[in-house]
Z-matrix of the N, CA and C atoms (Angstrom, degrees):
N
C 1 1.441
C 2 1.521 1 111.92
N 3 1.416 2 120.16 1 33.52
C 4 1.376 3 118.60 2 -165.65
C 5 1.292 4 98.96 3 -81.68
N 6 1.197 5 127.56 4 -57.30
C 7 1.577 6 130.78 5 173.09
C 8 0.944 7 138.36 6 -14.68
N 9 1.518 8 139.58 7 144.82
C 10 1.194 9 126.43 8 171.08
C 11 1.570 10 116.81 9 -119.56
N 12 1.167 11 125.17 10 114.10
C 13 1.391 12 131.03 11 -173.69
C 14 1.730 13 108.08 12 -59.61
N 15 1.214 14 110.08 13 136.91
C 16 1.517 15 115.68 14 -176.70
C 17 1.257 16 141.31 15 -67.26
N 18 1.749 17 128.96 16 -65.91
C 19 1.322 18 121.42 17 169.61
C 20 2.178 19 89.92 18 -114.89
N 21 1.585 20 65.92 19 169.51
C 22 1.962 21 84.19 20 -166.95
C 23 1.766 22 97.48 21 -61.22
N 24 1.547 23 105.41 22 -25.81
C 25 1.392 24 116.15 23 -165.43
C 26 1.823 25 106.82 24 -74.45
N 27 1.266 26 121.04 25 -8.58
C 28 1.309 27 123.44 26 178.32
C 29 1.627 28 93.22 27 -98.07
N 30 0.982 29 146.26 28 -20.27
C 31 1.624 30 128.37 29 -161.28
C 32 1.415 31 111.60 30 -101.59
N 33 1.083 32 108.40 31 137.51
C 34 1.716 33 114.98 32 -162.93
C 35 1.416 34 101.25 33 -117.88
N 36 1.666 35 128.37 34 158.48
C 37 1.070 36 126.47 35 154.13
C 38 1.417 37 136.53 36 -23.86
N 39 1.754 38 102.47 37 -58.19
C 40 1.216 39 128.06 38 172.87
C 41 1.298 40 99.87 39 -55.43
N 42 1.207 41 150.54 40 -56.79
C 43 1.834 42 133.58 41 -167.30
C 44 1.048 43 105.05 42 -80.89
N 45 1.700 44 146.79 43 -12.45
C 46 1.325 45 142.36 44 164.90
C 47 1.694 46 120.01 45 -75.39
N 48 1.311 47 87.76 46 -25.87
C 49 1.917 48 96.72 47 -176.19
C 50 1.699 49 94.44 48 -84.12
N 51 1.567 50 132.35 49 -47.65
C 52 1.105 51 142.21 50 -161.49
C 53 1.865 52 86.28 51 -61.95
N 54 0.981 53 117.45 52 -63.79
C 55 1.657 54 106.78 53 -164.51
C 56 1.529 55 101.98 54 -69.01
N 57 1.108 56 119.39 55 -7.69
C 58 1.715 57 115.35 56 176.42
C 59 1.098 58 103.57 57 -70.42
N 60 1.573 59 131.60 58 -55.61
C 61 1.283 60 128.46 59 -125.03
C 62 1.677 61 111.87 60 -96.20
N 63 1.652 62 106.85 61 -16.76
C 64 1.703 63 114.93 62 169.87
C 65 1.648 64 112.17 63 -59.79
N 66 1.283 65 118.02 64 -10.95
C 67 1.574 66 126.14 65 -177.52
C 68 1.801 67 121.79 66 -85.59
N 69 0.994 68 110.53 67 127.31
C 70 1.663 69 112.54 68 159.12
C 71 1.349 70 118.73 69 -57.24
N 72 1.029 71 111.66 70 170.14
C 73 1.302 72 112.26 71 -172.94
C 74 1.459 73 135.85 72 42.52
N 75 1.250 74 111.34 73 42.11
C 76 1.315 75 115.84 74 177.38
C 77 1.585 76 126.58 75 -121.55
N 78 1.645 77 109.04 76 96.59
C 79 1.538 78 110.55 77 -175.40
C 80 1.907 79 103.37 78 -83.81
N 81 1.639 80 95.07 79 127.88
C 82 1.309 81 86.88 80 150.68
C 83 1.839 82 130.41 81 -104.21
N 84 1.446 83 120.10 82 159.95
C 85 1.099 84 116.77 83 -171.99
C 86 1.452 85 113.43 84 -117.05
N 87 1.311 86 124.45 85 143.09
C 88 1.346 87 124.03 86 161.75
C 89 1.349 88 129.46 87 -123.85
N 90 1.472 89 139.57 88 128.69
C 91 1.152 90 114.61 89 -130.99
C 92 1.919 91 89.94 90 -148.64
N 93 1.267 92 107.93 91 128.59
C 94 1.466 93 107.48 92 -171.53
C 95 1.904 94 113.48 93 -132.65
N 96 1.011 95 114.78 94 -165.28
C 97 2.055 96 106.42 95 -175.34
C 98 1.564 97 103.65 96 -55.99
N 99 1.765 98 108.86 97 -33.65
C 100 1.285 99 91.18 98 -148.59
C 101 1.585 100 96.32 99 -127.74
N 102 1.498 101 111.06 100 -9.92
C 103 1.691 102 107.72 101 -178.77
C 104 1.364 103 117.46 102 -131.16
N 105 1.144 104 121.74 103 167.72
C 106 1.784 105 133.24 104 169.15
C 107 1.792 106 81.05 105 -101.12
N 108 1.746 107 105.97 106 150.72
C 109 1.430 108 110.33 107 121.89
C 110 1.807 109 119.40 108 -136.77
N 111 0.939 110 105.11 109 128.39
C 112 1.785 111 105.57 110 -167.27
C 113 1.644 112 83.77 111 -100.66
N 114 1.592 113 92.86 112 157.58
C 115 1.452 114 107.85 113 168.09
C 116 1.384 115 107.52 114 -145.17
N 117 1.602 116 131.19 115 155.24
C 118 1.406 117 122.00 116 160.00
C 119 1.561 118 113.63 117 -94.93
N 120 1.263 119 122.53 118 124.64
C 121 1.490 120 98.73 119 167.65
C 122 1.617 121 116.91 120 -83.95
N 123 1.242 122 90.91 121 -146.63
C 124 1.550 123 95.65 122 -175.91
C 125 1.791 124 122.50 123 -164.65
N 126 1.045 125 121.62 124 138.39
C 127 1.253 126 96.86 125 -154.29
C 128 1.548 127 140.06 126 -58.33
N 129 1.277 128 97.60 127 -2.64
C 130 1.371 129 124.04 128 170.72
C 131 1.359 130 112.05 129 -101.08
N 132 1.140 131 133.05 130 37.10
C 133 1.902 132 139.53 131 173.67
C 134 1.730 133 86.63 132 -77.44
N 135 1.270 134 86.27 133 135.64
C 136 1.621 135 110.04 134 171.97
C 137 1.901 136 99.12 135 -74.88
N 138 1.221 137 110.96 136 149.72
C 139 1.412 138 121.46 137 -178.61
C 140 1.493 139 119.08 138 -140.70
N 141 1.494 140 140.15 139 87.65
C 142 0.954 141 139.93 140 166.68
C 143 1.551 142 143.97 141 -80.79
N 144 0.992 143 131.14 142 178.99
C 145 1.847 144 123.24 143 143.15
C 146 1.698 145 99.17 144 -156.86
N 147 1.825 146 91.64 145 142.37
C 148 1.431 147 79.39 146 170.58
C 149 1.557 148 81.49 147 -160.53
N 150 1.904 149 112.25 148 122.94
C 151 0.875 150 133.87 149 -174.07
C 152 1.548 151 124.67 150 90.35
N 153 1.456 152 111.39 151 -105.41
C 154 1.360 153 134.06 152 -178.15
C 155 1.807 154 98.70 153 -113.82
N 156 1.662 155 109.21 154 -12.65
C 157 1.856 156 80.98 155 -158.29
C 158 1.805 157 79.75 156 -125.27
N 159 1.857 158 101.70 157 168.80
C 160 1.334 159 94.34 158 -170.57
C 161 1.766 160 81.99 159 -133.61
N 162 1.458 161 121.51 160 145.82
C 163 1.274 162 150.06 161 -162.94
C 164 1.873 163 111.73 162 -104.16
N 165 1.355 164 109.30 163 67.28
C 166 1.734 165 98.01 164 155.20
C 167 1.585 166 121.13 165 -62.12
N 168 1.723 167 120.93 166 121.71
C 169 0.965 168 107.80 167 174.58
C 170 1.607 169 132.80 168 94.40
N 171 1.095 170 149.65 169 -125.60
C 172 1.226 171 111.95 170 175.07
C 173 1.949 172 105.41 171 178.06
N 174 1.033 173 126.82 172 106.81
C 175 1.624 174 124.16 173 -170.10
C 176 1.441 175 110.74 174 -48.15
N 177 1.402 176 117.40 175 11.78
C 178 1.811 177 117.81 176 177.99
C 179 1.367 178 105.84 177 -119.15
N 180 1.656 179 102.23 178 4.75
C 181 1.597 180 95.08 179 175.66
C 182 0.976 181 121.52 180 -119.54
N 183 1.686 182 141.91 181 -156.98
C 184 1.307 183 115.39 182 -164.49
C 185 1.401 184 102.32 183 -102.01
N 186 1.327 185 125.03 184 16.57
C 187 1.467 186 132.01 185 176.85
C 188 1.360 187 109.97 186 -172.62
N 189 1.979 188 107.44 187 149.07
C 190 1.700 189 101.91 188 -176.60
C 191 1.841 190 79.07 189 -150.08
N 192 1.218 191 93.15 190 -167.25
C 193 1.733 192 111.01 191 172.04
C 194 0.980 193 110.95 192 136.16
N 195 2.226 194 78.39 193 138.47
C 196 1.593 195 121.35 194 -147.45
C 197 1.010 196 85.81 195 -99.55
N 198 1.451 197 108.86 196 140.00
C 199 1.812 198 137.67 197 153.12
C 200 1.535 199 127.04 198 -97.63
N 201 1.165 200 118.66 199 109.48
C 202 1.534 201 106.67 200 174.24
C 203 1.607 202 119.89 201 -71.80
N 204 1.243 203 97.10 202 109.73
C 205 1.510 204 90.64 203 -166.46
C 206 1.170 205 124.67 204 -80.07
N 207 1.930 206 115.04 205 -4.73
C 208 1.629 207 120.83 206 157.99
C 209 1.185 208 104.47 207 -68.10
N 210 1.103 209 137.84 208 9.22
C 211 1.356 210 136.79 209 162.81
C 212 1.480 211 142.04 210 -93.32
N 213 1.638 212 104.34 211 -28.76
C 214 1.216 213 139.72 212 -159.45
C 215 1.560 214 96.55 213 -93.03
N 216 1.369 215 127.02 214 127.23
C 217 1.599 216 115.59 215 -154.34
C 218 1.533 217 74.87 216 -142.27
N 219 0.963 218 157.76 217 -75.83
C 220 1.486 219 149.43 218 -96.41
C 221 1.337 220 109.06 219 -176.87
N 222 1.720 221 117.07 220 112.90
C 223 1.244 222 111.52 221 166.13
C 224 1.830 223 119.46 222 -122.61
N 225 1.489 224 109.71 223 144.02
C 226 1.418 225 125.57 224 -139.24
C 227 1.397 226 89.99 225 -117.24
N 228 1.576 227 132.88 226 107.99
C 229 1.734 228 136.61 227 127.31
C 230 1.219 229 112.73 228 -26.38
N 231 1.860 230 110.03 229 109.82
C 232 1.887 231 96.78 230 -178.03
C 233 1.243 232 101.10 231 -131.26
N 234 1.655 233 132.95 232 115.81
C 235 1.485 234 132.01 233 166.44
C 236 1.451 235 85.71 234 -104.54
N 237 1.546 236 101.29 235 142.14
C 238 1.399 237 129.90 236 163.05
C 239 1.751 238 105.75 237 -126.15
N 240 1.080 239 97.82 238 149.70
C 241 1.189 240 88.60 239 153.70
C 242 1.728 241 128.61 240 -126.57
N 243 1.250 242 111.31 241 166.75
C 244 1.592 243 114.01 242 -162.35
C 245 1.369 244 107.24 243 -108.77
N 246 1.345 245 119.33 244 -170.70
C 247 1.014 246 112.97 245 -153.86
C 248 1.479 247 119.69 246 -99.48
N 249 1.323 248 97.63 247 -19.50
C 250 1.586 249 116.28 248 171.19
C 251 1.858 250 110.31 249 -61.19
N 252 0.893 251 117.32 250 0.47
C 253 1.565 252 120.32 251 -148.23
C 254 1.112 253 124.34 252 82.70
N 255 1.775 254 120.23 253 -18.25
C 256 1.524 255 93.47 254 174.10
C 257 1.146 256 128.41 255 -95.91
N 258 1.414 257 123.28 256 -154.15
C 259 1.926 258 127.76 257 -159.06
C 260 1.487 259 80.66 258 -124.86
N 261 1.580 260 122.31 259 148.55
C 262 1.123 261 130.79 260 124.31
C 263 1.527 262 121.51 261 -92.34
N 264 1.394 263 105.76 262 173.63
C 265 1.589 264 109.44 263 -160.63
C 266 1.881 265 92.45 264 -140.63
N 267 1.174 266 99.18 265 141.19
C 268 1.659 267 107.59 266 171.43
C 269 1.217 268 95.44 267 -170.44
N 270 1.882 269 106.15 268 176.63
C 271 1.282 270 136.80 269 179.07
C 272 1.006 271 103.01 270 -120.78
N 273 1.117 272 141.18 271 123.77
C 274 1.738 273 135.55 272 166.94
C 275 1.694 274 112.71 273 -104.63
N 276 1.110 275 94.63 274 150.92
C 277 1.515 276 108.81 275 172.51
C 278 1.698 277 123.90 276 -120.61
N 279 1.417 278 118.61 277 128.56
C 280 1.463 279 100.30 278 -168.24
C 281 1.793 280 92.86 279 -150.13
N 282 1.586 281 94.57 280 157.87
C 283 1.520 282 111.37 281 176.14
C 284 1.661 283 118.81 282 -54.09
N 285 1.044 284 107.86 283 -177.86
C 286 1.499 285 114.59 284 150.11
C 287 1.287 286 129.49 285 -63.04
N 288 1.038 287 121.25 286 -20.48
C 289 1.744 288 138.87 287 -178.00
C 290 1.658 289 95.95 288 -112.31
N 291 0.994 290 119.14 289 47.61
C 292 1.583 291 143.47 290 167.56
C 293 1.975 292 97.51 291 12.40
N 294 1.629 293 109.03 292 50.03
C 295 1.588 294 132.36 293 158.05
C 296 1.474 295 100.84 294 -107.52
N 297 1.866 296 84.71 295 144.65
C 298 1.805 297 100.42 296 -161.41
C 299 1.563 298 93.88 297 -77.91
N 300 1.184 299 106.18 298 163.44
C 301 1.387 300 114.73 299 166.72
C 302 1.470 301 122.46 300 -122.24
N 303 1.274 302 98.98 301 -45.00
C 304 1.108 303 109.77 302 172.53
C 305 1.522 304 129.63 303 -155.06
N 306 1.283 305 142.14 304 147.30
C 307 1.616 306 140.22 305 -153.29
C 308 1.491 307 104.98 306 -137.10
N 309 1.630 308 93.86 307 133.08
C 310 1.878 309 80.89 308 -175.97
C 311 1.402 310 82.73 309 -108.89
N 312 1.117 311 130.39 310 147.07
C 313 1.930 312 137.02 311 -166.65
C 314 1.942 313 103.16 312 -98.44
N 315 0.867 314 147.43 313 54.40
C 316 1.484 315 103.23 314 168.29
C 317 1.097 316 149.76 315 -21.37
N 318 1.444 317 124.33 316 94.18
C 319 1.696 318 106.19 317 -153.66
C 320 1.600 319 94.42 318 -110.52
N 321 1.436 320 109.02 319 178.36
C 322 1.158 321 124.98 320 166.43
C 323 1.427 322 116.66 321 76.33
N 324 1.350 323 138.88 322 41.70
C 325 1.216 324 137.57 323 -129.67
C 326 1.465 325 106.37 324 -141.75
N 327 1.703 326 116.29 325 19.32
C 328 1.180 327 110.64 326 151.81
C 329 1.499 328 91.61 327 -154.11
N 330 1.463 329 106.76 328 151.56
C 331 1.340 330 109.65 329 170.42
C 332 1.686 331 130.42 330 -68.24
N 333 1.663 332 124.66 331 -148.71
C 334 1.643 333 106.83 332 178.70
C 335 1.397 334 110.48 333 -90.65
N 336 1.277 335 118.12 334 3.79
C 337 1.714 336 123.38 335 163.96
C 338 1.650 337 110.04 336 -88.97
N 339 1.352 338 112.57 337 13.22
C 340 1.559 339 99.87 338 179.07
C 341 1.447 340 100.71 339 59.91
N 342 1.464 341 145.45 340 -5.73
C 343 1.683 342 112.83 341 149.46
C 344 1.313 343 136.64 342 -58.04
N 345 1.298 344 127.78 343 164.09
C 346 1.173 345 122.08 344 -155.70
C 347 1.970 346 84.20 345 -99.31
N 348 1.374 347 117.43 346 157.82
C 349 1.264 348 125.62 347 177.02
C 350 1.734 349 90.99 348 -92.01
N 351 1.366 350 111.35 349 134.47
C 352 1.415 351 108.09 350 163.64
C 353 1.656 352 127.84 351 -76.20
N 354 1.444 353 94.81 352 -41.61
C 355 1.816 354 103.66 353 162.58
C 356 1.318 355 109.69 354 -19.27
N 357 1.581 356 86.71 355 -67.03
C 358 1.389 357 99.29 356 -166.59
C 359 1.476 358 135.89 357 -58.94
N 360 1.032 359 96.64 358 -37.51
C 361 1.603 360 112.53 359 175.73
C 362 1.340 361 104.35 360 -79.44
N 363 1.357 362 123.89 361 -25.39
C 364 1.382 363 118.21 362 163.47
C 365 1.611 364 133.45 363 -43.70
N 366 1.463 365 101.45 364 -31.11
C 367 1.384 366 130.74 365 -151.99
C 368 1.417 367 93.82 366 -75.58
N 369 1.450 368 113.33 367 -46.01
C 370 1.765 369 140.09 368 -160.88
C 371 1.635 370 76.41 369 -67.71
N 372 1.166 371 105.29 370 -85.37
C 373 1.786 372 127.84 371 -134.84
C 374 1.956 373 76.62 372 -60.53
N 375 1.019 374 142.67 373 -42.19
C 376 1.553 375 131.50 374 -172.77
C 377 1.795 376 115.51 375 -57.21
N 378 1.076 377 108.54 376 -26.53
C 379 1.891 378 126.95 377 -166.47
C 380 2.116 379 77.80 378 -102.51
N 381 1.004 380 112.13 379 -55.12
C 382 1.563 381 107.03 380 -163.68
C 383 2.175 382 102.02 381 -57.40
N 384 1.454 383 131.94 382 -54.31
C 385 0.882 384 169.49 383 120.25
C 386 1.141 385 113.11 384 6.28
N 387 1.538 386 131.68 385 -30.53
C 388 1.412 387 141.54 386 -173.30
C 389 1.677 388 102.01 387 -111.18
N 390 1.490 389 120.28 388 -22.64
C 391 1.211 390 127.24 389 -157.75
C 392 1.871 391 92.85 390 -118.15
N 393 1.420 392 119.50 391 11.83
C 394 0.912 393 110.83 392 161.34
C 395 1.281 394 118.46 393 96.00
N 396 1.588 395 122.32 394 -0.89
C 397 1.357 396 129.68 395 -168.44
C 398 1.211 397 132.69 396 43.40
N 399 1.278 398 89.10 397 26.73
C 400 1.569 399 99.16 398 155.57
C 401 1.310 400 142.81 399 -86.65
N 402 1.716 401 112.74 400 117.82
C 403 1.885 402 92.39 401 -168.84
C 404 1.834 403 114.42 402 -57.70
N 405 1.078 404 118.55 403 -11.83
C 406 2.052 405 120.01 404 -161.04
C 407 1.363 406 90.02 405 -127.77
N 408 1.418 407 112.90 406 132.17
C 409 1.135 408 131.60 407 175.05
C 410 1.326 409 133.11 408 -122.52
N 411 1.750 410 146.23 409 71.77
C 412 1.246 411 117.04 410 -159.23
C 413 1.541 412 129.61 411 -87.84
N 414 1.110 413 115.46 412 122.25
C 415 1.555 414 122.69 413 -173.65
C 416 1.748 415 127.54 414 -59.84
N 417 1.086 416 108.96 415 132.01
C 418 1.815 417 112.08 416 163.29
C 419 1.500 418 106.12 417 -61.96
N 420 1.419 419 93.70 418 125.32
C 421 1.241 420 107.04 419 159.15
C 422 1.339 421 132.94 420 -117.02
N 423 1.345 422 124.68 421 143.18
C 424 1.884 423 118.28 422 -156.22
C 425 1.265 424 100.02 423 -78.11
């Protein structure tokens, strides 16, 4: 992942989810008027696209989810921080009408002393770092 990919206009959903998905600890979220659904993947989550929609996960398992990726415009580097002192870390994904679509979570990102794991945060800042360090990203769309 040493590389750095060039204009925002070459980077697609599909190569941001692909460098996500070799990692532990990564919940994604989907989030609508009336529900959450979180998932954990795993480092072996199946990863597809075929057409317009792109496939976390796999219809033989006990969870998958489709993205329309003519939809999927822009993905966002987000540290917040909480209230304990620490940072959370995610990737967000959002429409054209700048609504989320989808959230990849970094979880697990300090141990039971509340330090932060560096691995871990490594993992973030390596996908953040390749894409140019930029928090706003706008995506190719097919």
């Amino acid at each position: 992942m040493a590389s750095t990919i060039g204009k925002d206009s070459d980077i697609t959903f599909e190569n941001i989810i692909r460098d996500i998905l070799p990692y532990d600890n990564i919940m994604f979220s989907v989030r609508s008027n009336g529900a959450v659904c979180e998932v954990n993947s795993e480092k072996s989550t199946p990863f597809r696209v075929s057409e317009q929609y792109a496939t976390i996960g796999d219809e033989s398992r006990p969870w998958h989810i489709h993205v329309n990726l003519s939809n999927t415009k822009e993905a966002r580097f987000v540290t917040e921080n909480m209230t304990d002192d620490r940072k959370s870390y995610s990737i967000r994904f959002f429409d054209s009408e700048g609504n989320l679509v989808l959230r990849a979570n970094f979880i697990r990102m300090y141990d039971s002393s509340k330090t932060l794991i560096q691995e871990k945060l490594l993992a973030y800042e390596q996908i953040y770092t390749k894409y140019g360090k930029k928090q706003s990203l706008f995506l190719k769309t097919k």
